[in-house]
C-alpha positions as CSV (number, residue, x, y, z in Angstrom):
1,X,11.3,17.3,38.5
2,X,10.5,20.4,36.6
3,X,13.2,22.5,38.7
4,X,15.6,19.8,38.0
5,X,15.5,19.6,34.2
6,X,16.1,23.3,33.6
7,X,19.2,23.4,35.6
8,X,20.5,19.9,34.3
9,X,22.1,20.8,30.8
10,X,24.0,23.4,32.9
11,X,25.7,20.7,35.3
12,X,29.0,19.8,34.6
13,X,32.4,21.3,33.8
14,X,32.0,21.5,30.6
15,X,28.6,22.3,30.3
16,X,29.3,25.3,28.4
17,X,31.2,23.2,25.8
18,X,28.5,21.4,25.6
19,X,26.3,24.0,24.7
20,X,28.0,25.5,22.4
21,X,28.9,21.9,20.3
22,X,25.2,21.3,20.7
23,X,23.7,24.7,19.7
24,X,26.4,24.8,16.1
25,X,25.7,20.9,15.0
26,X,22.6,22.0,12.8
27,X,24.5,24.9,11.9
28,X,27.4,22.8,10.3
29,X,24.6,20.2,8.7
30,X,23.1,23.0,7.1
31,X,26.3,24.7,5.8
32,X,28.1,21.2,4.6
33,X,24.6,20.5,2.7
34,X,24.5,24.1,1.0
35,X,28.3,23.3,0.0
36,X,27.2,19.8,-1.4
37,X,24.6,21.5,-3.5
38,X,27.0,24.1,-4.7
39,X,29.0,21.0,-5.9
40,X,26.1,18.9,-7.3
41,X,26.7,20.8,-10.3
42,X,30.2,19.3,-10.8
43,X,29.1,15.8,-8.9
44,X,31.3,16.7,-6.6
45,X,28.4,17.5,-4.2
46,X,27.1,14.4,-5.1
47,X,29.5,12.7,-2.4
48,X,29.5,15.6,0.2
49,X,25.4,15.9,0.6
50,X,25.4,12.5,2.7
51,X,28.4,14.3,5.1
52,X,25.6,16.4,6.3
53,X,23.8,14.5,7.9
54,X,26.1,13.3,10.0
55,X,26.4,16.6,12.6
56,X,22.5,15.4,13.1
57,X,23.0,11.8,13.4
58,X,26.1,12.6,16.5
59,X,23.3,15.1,17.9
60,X,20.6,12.4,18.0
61,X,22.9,10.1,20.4
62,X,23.5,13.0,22.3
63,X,20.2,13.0,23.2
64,X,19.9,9.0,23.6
65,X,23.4,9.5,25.7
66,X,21.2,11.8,27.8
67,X,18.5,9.3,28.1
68,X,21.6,7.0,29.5
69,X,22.7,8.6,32.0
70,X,19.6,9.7,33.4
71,X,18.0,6.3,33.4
72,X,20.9,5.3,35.1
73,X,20.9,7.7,38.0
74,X,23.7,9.8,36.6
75,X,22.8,13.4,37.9
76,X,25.5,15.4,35.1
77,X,24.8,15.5,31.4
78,X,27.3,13.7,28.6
79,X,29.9,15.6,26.8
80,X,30.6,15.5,23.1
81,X,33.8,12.8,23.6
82,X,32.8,9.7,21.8
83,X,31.6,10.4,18.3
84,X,32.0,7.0,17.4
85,X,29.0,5.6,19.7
86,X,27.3,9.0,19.5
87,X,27.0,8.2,15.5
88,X,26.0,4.7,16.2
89,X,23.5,5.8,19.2
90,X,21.9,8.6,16.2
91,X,21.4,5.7,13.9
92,X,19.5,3.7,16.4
93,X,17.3,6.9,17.5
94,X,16.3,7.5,13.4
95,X,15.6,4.1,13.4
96,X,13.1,3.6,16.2
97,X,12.0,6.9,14.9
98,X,11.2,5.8,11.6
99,X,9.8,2.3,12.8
100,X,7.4,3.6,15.1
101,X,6.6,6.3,11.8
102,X,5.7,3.5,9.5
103,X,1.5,3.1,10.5
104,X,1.4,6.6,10.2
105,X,3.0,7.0,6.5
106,X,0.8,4.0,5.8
107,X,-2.4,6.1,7.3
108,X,-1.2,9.5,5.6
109,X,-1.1,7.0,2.5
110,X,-4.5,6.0,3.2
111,X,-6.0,9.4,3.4
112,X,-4.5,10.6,0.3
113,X,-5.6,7.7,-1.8
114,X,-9.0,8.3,-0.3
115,X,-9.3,12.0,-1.3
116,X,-8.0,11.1,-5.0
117,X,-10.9,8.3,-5.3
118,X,-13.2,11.3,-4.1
119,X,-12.4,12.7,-6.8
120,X,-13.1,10.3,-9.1
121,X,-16.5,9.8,-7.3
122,X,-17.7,13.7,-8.6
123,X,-21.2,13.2,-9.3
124,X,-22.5,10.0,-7.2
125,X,-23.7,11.2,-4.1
126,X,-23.1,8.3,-2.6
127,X,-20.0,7.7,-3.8
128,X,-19.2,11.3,-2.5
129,X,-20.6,10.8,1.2
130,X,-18.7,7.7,1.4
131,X,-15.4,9.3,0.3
132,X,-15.9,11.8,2.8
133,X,-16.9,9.2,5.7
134,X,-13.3,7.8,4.4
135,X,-11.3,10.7,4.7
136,X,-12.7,11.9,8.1
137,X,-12.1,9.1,9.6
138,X,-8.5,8.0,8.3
139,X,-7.5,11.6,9.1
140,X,-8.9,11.1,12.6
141,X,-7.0,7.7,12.9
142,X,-4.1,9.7,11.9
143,X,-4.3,12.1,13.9
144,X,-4.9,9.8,17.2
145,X,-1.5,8.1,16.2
146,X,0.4,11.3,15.7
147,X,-0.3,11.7,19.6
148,X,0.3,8.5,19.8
149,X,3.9,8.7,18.4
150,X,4.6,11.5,20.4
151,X,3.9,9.8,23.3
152,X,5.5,6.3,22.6
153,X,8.6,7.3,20.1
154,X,10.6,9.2,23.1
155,X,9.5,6.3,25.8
156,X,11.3,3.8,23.3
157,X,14.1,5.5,22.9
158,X,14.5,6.1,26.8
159,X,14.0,2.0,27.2
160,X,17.0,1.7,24.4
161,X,19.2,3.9,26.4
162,X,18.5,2.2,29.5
163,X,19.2,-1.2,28.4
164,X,21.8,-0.4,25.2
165,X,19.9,-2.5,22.5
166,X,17.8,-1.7,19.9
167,X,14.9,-4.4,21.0
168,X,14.4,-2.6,24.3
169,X,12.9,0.1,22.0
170,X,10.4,-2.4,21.4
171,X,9.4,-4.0,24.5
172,X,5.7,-4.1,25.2
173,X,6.1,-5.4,28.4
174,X,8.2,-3.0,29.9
175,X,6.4,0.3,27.5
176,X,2.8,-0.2,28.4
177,X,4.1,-0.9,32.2
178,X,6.1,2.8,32.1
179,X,3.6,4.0,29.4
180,X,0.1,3.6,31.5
181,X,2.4,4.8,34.7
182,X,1.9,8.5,36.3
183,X,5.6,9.3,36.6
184,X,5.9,8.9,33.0
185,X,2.6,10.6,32.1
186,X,3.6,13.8,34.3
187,X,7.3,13.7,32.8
188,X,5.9,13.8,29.3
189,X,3.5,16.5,30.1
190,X,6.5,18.4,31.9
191,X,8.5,17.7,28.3
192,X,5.7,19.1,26.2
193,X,5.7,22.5,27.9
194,X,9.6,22.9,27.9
195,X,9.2,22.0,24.3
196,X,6.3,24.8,23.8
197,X,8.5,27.6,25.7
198,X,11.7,26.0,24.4
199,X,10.4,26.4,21.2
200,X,8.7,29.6,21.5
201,X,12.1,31.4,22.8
202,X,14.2,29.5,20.1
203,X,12.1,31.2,17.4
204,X,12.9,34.5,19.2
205,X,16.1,34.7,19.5
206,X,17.3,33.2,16.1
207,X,17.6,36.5,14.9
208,X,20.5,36.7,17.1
209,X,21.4,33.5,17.0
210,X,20.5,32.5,20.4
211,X,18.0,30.5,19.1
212,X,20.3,28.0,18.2
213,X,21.8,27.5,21.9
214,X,18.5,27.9,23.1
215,X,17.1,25.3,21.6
216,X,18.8,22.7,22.0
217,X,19.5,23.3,26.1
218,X,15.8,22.6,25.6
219,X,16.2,20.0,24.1
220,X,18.1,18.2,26.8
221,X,15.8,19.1,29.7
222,X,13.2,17.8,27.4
223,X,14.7,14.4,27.1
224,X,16.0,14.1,31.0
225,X,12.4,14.5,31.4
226,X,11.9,11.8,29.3
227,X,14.1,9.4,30.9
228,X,13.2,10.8,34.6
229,X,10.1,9.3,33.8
230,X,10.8,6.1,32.8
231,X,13.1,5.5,35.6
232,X,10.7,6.3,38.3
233,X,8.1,4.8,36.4
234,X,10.3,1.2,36.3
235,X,11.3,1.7,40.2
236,X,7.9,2.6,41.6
237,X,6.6,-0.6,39.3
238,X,9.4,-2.7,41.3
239,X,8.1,-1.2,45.0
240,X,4.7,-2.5,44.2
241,X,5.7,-5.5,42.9
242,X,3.4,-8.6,45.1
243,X,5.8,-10.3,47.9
244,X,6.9,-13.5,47.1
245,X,4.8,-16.4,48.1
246,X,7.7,-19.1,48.2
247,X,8.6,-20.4,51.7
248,X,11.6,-18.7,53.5
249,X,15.0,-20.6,53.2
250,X,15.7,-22.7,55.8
251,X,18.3,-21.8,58.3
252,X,21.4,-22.4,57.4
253,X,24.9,-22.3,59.5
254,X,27.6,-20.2,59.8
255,X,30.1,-21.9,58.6
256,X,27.9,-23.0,55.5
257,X,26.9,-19.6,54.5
258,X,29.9,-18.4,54.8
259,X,31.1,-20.6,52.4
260,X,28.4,-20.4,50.1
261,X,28.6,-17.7,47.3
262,X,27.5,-14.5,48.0
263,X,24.7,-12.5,46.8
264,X,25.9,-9.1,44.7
265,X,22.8,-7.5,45.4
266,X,23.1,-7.4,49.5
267,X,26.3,-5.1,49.3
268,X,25.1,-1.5,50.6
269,X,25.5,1.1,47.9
270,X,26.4,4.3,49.0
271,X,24.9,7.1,46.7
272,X,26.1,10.2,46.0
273,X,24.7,13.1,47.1
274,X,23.5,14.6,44.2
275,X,22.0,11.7,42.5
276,X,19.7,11.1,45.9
277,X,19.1,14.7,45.5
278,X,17.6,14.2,42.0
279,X,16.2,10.6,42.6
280,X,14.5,11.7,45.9
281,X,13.1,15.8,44.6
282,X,14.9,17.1,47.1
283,X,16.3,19.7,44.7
284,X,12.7,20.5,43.8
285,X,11.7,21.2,47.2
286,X,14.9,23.2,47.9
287,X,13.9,25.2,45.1
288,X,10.3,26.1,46.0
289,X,9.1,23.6,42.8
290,X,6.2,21.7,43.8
291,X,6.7,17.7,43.6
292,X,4.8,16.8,40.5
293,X,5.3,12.8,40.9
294,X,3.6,13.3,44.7
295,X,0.2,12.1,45.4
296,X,0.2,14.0,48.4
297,X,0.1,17.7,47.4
């Protein structure tokens, strides 16, 4: 899984393209926002400070495009083609980002109002042990849910992707199913590291500007992970799934179920070869990685 995700962003024909559209979207957010300000002083800037967040909003689809095609089976990364439904795909991720943000503003809240009625409590002991009780513990509640969030928010977002509506960010159902699951848990795990090196190599090389491209090819491995994990997660949860209990059909003849409509879901599939590749970890094992989603290791 591992082996996969760092070569995925460099799939594709245009994969350098890619990188380089991906790597220079902060870059023009930041510089359309320092122009806006310049303006501000005219009111000009006034009307060109909201452009800028729209290089972020096309690079937050990108990332939920990713999630797409890779809960979808889809062994190459998206290109930068469709801004139109990359901008509407960034709106949806900031707003399951923000939704999912919401009890931990309201806890941050909490502890903040807590430490200003500690000090108004100067002087009581009790009043002062009580504060503190207060504050430790909303700032351990907040703190749970910050892990929380980070565990949850990109496990929406992948469910969004994979059915194309906002409530699938929101089912319980299917989140605690893929949520409690080990593909999932590995896959996050596997996306925290690449975030750490990621992270760690971006601050590096920004002095070059490397840092830029670096980051987000980092990115994308980080959220292939993400949506790696769901989709194993949902198909091992379907292999499991208790046989049926219902009698079998009774015979019927030829001539009848020939006539009869047929079912979609009989039709063989054939699969590409890459996509078993990725589905199966065959490229992991090619590559020496070992097969983190294994039990038998």
């Amino acid at each position: 899984m591992l082996g996969d995700a760092i070569e995925y962003p460099a799939r594709g024909e245009d994969a350098l393209t890619t990188l380089l559209v991906g790597g220079l979207l902060p870059v023009l957010s930041a510089m359309i926002g320092f122009v806006g300000l310049v303006l501000s002083v005219v009111l000009v800037g006034i009307a060109v400070l909201p452009l800028a967040l729209v290089p972020g909003l096309a690079l937050f689809g990108y990332y939920v495009a990713v999630l797409r095609r890779v809960t979808a089976g889809d062994p190459d990364p998206p290109r930068f083609r469709d801004w139109r439904r990359l901008l509407v795909d960034g709106v949806r991720f900031v707003a399951v980002s923000v939704a999912y943000a919401v009890p931990l503003v309201v806890l941050a809240g909490a502890f903040l109002g807590v430490v200003a009625a500690s000090e108004a409590a100067v002087g009581n002991a009790a009043a002062e042990t009580v504060a503190a009780v207060a504050a430790a513990a909303t700032a351990l509640l907040a703190a749970g849910y910050l892990l929380v969030y980070a565990y949850l928010q990109p496990l929406a977002l992948a469910n969004l992707a994979r059915e194309d509506r906002l409530g699938a960010a929101f089912d319980l159902d299917t989140l605690r199913r893929a949520g409690l699951s080990k593909a999932y848990a590995v896959a996050w795990l596997l996306a925290a590291l690449v975030w750490v090196v990621g992270g760690a190599l971006e601050g590096a090389l920004w002095i070059v500007l490397v840092g830029l491209f670096v980051g987000f090819y980092a990115d994308v491995a980080r959220y292939y992970l993400y949506g790696r994990g769901l989709r194993r997660a949902l198909s091992d949860g379907d292999t499991d799934a208790p046989e049926s209990t219902e009698p079998a059909d009774p015979f019927v003849p030829a001539t009848e179920s020939v006539a009869a409509p047929f079912d979609a879901r009989t039709i063989p599939v054939i699969e590409e070869q890459d996509s078993f590749a990725t589905r199966t970890g065959d490229r992991d094992t090619e590559r020496g990685w070992p097969d983190w989603e294994s039990d038998e290791r």
